[in-house]
mmCIF file as gemmi writes it, N, C-alpha and C atoms, coordinates in Angstrom:
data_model
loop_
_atom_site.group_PDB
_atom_site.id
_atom_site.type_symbol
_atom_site.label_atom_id
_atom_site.label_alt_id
_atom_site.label_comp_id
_atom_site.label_asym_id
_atom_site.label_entity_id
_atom_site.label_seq_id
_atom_site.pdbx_PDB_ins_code
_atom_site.Cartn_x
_atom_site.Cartn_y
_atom_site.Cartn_z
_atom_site.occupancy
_atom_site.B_iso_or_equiv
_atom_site.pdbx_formal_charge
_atom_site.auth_seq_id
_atom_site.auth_asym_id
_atom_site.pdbx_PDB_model_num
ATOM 1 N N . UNK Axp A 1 ? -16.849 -6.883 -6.01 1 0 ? 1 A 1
ATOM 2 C CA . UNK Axp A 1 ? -17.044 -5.496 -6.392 1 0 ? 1 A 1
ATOM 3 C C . UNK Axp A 1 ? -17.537 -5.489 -7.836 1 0 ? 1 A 1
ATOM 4 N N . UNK Axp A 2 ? -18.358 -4.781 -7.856 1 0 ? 2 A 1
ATOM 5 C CA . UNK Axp A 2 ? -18.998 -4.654 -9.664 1 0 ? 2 A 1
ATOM 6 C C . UNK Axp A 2 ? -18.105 -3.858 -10.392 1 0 ? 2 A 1
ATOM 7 N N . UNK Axp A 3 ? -18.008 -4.272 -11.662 1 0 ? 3 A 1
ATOM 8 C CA . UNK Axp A 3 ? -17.797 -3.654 -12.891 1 0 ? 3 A 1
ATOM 9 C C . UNK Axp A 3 ? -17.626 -2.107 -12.624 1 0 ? 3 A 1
ATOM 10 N N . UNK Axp A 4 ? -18.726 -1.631 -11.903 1 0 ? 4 A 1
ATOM 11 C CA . UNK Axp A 4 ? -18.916 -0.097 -11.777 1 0 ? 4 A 1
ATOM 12 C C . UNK Axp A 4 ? -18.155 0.427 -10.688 1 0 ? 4 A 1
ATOM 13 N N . UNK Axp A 5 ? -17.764 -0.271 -9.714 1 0 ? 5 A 1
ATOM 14 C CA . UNK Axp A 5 ? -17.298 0.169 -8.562 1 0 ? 5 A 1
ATOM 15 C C . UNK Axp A 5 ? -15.72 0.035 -9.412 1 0 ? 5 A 1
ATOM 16 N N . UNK Axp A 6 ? -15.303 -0.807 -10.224 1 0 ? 6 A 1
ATOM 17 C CA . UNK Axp A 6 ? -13.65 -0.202 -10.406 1 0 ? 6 A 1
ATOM 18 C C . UNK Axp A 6 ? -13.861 0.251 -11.365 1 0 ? 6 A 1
ATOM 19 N N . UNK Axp A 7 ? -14.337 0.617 -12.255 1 0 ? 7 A 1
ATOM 20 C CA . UNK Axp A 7 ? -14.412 1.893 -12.656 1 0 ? 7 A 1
ATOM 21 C C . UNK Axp A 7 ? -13.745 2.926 -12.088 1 0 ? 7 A 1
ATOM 22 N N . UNK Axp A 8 ? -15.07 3.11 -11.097 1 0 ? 8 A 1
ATOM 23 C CA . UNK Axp A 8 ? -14.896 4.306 -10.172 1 0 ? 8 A 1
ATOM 24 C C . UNK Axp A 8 ? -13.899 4.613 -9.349 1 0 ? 8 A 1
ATOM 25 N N . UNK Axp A 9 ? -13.172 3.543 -8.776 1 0 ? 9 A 1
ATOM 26 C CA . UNK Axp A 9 ? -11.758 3.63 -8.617 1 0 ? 9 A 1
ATOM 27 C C . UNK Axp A 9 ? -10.585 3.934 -9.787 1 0 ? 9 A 1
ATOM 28 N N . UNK Axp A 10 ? -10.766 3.195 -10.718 1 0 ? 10 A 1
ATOM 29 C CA . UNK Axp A 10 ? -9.78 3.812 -11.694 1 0 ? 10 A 1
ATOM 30 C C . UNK Axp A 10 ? -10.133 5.446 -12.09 1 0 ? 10 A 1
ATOM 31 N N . UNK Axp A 11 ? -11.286 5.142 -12.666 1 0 ? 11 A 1
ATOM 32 C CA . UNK Axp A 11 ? -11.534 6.85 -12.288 1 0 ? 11 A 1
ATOM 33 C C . UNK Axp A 11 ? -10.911 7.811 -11.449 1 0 ? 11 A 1
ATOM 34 N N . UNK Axp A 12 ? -10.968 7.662 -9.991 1 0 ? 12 A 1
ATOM 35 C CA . UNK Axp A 12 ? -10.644 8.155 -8.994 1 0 ? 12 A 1
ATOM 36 C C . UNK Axp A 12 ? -8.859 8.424 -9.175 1 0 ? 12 A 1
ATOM 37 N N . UNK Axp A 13 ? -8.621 7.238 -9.514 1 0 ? 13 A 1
ATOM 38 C CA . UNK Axp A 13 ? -7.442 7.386 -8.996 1 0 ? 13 A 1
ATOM 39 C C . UNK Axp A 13 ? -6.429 7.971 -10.312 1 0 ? 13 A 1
ATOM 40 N N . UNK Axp A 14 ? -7.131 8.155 -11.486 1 0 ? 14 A 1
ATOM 41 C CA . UNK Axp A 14 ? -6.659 9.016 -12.879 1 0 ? 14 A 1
ATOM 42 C C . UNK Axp A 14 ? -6.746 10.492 -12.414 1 0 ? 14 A 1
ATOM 43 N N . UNK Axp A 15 ? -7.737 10.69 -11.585 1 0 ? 15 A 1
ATOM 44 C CA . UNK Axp A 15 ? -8.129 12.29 -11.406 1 0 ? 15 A 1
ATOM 45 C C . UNK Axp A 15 ? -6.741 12.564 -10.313 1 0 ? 15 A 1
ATOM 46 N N . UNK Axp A 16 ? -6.209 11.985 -9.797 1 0 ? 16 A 1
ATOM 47 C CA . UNK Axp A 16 ? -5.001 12.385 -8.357 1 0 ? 16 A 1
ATOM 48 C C . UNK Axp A 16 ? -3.71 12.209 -9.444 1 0 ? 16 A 1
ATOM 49 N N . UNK Axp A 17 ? -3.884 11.129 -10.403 1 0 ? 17 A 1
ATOM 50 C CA . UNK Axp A 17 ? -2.425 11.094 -11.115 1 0 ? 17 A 1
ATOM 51 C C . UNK Axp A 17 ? -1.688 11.999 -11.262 1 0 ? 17 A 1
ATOM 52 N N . UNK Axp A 18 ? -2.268 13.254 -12.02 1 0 ? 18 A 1
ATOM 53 C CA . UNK Axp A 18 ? -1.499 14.554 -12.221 1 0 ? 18 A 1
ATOM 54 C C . UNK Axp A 18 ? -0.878 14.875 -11.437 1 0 ? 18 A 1
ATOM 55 N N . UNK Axp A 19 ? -1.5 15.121 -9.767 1 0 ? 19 A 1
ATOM 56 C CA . UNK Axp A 19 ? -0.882 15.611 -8.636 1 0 ? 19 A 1
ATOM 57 C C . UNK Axp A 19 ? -0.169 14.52 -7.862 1 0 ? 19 A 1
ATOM 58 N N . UNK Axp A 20 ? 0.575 13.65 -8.39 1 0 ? 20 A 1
ATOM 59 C CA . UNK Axp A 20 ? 1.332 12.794 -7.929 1 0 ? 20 A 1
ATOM 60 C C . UNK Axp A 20 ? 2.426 13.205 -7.009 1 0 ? 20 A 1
ATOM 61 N N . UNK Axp A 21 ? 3.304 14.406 -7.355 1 0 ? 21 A 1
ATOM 62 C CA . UNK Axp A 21 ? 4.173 14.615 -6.599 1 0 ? 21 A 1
ATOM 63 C C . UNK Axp A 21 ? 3.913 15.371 -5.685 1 0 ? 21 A 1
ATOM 64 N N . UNK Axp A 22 ? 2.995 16.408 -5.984 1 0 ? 22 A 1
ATOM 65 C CA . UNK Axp A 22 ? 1.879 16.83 -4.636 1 0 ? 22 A 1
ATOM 66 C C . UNK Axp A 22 ? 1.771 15.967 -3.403 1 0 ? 22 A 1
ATOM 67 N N . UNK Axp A 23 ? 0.813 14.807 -4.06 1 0 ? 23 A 1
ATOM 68 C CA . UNK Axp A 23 ? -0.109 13.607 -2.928 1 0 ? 23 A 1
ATOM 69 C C . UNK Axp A 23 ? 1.371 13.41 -2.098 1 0 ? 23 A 1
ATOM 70 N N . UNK Axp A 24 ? 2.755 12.408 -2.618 1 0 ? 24 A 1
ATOM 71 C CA . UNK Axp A 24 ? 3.519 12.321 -1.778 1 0 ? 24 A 1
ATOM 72 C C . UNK Axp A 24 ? 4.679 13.283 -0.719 1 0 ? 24 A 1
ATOM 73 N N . UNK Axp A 25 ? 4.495 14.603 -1.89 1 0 ? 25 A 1
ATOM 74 C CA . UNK Axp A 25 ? 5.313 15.584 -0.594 1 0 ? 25 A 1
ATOM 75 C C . UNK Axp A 25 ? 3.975 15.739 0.595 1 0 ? 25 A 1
ATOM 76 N N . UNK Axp A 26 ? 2.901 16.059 0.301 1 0 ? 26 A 1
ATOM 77 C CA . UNK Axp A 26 ? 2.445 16.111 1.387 1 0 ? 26 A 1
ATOM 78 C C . UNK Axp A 26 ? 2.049 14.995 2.233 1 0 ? 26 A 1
ATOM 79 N N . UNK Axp A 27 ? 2.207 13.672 1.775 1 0 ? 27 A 1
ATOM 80 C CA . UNK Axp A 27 ? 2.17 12.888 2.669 1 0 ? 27 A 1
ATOM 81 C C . UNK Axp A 27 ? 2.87 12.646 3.308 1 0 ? 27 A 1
ATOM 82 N N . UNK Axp A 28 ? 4.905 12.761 3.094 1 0 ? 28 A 1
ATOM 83 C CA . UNK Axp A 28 ? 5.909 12.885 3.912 1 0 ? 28 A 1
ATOM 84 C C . UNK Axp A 28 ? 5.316 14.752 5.071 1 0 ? 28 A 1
ATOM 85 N N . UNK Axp A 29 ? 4.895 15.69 4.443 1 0 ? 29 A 1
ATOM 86 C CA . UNK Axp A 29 ? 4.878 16.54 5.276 1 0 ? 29 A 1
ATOM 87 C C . UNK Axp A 29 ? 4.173 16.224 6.693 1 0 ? 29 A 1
ATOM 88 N N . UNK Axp A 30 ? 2.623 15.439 5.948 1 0 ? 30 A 1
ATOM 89 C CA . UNK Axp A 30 ? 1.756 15.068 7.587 1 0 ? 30 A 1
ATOM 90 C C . UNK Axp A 30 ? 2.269 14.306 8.511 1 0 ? 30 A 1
ATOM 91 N N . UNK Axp A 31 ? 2.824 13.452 7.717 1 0 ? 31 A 1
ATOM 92 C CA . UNK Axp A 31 ? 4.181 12.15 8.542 1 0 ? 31 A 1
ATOM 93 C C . UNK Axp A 31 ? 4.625 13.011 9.498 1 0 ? 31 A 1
ATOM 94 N N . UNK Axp A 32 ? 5.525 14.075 8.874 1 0 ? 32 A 1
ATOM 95 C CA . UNK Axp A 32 ? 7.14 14.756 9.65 1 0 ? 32 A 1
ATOM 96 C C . UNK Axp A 32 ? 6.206 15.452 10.969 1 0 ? 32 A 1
ATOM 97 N N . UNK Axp A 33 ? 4.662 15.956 10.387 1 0 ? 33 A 1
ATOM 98 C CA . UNK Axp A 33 ? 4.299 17.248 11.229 1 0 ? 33 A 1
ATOM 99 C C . UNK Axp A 33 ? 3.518 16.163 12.52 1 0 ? 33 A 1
ATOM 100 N N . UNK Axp A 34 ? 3.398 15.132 12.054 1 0 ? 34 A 1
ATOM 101 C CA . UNK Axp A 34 ? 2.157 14.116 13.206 1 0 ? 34 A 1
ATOM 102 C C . UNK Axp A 34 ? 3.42 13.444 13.769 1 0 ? 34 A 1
ATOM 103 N N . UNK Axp A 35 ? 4.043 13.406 13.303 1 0 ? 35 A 1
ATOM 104 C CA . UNK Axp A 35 ? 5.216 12.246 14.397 1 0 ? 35 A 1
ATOM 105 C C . UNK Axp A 35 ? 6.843 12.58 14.079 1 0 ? 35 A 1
ATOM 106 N N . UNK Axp A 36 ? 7.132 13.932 14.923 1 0 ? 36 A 1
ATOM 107 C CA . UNK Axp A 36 ? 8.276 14.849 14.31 1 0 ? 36 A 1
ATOM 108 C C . UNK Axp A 36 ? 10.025 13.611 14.069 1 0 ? 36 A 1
ATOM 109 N N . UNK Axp A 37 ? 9.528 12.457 15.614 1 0 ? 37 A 1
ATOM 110 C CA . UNK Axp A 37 ? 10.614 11.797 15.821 1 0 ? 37 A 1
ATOM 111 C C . UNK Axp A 37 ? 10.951 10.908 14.417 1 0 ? 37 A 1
ATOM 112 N N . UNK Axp A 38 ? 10.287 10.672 13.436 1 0 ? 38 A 1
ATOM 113 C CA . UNK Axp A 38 ? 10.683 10.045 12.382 1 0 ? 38 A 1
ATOM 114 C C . UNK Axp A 38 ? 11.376 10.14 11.145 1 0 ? 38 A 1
ATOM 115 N N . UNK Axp A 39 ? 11.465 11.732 11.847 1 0 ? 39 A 1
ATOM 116 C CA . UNK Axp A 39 ? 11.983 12.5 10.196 1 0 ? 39 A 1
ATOM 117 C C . UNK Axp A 39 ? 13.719 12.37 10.228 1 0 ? 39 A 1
ATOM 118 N N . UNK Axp A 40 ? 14.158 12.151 11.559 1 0 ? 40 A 1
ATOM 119 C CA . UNK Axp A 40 ? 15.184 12.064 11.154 1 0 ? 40 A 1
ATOM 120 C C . UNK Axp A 40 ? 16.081 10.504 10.717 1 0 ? 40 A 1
ATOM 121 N N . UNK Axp A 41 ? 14.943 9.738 10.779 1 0 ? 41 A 1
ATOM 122 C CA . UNK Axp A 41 ? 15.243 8.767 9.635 1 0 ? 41 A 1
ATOM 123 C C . UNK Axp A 41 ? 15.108 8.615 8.375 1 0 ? 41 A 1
ATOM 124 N N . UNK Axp A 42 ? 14.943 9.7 7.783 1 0 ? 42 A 1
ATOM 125 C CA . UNK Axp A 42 ? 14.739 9.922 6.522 1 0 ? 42 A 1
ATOM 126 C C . UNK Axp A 42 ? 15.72 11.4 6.324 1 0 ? 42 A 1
ATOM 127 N N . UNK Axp A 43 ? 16.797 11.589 7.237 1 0 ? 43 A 1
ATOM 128 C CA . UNK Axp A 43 ? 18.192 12.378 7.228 1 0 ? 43 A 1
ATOM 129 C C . UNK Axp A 43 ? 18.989 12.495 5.684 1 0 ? 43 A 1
ATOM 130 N N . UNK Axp A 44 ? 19.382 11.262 5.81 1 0 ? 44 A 1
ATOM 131 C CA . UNK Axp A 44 ? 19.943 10.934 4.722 1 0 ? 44 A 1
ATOM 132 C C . UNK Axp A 44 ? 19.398 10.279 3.212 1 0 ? 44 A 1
ATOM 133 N N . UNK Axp A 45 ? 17.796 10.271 2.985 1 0 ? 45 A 1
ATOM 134 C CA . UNK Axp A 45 ? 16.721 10.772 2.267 1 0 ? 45 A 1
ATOM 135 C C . UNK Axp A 45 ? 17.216 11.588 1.262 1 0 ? 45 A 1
ATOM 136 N N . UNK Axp A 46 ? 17.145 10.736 0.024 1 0 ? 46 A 1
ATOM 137 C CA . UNK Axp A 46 ? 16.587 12.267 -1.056 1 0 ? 46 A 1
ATOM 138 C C . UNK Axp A 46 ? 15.18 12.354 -1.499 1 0 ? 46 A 1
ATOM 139 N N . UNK Axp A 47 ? 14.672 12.944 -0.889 1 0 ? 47 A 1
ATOM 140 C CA . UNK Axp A 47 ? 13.172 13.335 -0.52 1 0 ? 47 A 1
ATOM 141 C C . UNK Axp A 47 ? 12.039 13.078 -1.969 1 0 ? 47 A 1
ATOM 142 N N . UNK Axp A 48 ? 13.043 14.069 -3.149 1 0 ? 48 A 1
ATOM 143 C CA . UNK Axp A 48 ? 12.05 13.971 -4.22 1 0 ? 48 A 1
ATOM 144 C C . UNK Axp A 48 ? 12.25 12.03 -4.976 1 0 ? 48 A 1
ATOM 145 N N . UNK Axp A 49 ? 13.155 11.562 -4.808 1 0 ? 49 A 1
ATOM 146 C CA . UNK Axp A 49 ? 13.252 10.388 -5.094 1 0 ? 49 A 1
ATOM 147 C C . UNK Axp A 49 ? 12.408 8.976 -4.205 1 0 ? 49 A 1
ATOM 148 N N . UNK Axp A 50 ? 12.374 9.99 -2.878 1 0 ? 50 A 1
ATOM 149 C CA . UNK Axp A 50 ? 11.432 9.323 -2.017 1 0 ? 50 A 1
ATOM 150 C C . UNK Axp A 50 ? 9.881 9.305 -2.69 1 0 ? 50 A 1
ATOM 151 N N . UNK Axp A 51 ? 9.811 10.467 -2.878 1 0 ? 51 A 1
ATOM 152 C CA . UNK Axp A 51 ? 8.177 10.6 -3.049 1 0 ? 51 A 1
ATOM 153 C C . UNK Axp A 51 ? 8.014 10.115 -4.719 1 0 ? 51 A 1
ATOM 154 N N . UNK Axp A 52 ? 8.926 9.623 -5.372 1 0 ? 52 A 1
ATOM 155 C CA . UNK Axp A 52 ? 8.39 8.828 -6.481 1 0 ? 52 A 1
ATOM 156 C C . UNK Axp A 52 ? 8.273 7.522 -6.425 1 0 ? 52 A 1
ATOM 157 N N . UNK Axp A 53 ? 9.208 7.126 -5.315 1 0 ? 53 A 1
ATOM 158 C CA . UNK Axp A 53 ? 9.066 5.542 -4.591 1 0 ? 53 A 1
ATOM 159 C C . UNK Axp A 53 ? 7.469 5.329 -4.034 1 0 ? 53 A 1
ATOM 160 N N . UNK Axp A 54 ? 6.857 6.329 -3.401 1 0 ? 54 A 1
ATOM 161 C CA . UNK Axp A 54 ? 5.771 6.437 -2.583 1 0 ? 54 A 1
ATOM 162 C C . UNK Axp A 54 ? 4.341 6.196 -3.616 1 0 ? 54 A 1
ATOM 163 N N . UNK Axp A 55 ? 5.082 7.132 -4.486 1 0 ? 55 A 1
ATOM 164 C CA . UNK Axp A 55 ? 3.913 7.287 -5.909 1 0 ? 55 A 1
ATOM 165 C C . UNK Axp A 55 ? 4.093 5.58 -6.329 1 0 ? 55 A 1
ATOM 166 N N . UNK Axp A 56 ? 4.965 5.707 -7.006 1 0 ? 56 A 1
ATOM 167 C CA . UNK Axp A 56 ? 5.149 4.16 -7.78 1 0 ? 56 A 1
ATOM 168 C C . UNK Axp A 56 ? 4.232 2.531 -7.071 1 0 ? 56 A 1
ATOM 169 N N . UNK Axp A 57 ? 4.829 3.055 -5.663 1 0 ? 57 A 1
ATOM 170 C CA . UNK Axp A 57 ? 3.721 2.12 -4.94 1 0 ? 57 A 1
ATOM 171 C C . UNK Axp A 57 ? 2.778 2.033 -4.637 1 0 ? 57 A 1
ATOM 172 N N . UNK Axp A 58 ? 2.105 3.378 -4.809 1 0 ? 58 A 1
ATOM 173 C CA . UNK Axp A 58 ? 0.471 3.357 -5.006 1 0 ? 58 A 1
ATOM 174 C C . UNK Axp A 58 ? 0.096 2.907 -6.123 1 0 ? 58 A 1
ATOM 175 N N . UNK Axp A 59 ? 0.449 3.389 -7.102 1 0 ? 59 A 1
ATOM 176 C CA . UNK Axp A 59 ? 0.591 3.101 -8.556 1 0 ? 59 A 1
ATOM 177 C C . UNK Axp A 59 ? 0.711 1.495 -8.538 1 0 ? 59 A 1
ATOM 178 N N . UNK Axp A 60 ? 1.142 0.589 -8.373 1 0 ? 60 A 1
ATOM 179 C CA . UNK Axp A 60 ? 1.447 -0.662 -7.972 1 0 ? 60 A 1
ATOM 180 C C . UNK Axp A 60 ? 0.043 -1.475 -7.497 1 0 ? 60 A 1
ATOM 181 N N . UNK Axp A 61 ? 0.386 -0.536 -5.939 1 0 ? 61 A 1
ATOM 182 C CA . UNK Axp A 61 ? -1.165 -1.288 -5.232 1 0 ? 61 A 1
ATOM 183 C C . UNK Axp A 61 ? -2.446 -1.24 -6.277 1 0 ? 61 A 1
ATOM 184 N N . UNK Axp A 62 ? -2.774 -0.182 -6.818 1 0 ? 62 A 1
ATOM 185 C CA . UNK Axp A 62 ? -4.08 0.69 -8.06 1 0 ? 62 A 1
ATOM 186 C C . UNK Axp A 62 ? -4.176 -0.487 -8.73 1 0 ? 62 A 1
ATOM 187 N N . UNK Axp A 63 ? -3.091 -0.906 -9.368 1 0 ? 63 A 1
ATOM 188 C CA . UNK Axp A 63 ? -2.939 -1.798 -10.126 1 0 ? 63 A 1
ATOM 189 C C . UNK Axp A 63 ? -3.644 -3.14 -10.188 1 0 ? 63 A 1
ATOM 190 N N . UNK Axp A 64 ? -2.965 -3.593 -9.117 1 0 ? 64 A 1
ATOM 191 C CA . UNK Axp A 64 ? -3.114 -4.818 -8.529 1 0 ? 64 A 1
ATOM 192 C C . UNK Axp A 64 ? -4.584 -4.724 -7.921 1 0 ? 64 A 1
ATOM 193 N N . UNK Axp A 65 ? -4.844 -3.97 -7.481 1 0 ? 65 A 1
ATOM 194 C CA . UNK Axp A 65 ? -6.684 -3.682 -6.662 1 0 ? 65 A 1
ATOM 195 C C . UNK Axp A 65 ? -7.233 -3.854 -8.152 1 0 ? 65 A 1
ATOM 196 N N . UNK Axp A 66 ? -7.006 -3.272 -8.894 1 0 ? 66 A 1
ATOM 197 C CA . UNK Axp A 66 ? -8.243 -2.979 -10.051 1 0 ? 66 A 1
ATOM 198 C C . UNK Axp A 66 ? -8.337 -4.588 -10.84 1 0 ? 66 A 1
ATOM 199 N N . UNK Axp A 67 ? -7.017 -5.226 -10.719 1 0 ? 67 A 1
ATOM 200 C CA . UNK Axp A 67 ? -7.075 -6.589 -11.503 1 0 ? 67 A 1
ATOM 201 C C . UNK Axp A 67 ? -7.863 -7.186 -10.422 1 0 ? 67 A 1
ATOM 202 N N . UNK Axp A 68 ? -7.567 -7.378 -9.018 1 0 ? 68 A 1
ATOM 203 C CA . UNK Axp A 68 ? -7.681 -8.296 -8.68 1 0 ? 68 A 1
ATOM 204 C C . UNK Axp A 68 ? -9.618 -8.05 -8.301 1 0 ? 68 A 1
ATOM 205 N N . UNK Axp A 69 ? -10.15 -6.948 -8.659 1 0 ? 69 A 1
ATOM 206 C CA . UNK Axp A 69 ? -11.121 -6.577 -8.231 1 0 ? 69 A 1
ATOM 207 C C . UNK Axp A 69 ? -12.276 -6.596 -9.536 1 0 ? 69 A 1
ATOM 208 N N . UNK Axp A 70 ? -11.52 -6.779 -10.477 1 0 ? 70 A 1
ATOM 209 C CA . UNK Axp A 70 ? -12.616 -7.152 -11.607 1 0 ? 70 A 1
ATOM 210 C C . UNK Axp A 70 ? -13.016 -8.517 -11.965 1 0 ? 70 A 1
ATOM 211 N N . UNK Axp A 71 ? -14.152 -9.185 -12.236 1 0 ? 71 A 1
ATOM 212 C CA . UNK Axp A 71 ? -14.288 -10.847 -12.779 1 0 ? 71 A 1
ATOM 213 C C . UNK Axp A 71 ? -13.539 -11.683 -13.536 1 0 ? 71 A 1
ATOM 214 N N . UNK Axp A 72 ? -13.321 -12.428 -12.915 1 0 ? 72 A 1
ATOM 215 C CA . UNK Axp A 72 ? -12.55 -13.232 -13.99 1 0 ? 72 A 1
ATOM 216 C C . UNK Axp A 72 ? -13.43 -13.372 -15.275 1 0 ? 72 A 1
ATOM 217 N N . UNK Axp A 73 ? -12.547 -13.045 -16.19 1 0 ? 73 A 1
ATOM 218 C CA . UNK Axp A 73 ? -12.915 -13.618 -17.745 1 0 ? 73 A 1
ATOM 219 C C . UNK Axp A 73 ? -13.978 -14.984 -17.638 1 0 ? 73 A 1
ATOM 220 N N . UNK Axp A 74 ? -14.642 -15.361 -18.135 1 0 ? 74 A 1
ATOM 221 C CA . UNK Axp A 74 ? -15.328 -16.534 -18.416 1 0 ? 74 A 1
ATOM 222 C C . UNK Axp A 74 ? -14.924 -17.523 -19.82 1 0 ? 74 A 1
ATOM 223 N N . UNK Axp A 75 ? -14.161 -18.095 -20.099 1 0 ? 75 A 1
ATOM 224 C CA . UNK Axp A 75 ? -14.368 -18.11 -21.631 1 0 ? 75 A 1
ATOM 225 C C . UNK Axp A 75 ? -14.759 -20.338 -21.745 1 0 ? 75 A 1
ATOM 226 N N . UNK Axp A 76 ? -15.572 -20.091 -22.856 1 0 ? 76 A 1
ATOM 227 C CA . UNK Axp A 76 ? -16.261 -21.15 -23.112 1 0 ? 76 A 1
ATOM 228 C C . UNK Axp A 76 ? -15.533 -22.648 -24.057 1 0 ? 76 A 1
């Protein structure tokens, strides 16, 4: 991937940061609403602590994509 393409991912993924707790309540919501039988494993869930677990691990993966996706250093 070029130089420009993570960029454009880091980019990307600075512009969603703000709405972090947004992105994961509604990603538990599409979960609960596409596959109702799962929600009640997440009963005993504290939901907003969930969705910073959810964040953190995107946050994580971002991470790890953007290192592992730029050139290695060259040095002489």
């Amino acid at each position: 991937m070029s130089s420009l393409n993570v960029k454009v991912l880091e980019k990307s993924f600075a512009g969603i940061k703000p709405y972090a707790t947004q992105f994961a309540s509604r990603f538990y919501y599409n979960l609960f609403t596409d596959n109702p039988q799962l929600e009640p494993l997440f009963a005993n869930t504290n939901m907003q602590e969930q969705d910073k677990k959810l964040y953190q691990i995107r946050l994580n993966a971002h991470s790890k994509a953007a290192t592992c996706l730029r050139p290695p250093m060259v040095t002489s």
